[in-house]
C-alpha positions as CSV (number, residue, x, y, z in Angstrom):
1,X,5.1,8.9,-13.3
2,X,3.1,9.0,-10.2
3,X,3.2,5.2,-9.3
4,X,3.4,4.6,-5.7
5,X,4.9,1.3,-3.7
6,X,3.0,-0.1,-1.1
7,X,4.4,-1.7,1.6
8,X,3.4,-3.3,5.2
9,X,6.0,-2.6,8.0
10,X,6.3,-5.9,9.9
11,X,8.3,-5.9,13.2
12,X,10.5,-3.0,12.0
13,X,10.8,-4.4,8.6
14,X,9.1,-3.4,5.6
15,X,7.6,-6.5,3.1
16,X,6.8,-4.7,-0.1
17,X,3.3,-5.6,-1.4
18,X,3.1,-3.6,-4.6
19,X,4.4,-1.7,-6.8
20,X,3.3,1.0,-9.2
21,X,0.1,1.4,-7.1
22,X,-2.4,4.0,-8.7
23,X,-5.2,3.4,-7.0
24,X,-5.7,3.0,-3.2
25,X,-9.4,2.2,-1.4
26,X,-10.0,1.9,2.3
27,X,-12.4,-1.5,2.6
28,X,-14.2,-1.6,6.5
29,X,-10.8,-2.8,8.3
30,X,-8.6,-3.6,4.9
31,X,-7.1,-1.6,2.1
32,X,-7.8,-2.3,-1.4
33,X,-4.5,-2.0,-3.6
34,X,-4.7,-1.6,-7.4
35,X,-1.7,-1.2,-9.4
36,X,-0.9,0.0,-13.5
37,X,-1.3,-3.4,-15.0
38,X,-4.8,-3.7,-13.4
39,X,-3.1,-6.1,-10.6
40,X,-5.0,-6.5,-7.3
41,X,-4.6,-7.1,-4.1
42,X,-6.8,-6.4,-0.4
43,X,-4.9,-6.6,2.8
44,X,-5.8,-6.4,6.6
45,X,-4.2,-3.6,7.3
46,X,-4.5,0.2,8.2
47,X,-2.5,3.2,6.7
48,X,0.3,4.1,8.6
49,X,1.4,7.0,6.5
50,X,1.9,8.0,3.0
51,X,5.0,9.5,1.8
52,X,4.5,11.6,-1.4
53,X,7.5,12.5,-2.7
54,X,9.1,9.2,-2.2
55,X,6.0,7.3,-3.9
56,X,5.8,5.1,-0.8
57,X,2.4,3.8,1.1
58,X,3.5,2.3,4.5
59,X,0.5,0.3,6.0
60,X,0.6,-1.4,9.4
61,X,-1.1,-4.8,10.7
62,X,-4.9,-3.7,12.5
């Protein structure tokens, strides 16, 4: 499957958010998370980087 985790990196640390995101939506300043079991969530935050073939979404704190 192509589920991905999403998690926000907090002083070093990463605080997992979500998991088996499928759908991903920047929101003016937030990112709206969506995951398999219709789950979901909005966060202040900004992507940091997306890792593909580790099915990982690292956001950051604006």
């Amino acid at each position: 499957m192509c589920e991905s985790r999403a998690v926000l990196l907090e002083d070093g640390r990463e605080k997992e958010l979500m998991e088996n995101v499928i759908y991903l939506e920047p929101r003016n300043g937030s990112i709206f998370l969506c995951d398999l079991l219709g789950r979901e969530i909005t966060v202040e935050a900004r992507i940091k980087e997306i890792k593909l073939l580790d099915h990982k979404i690292i956001l950051v704190k604006q």
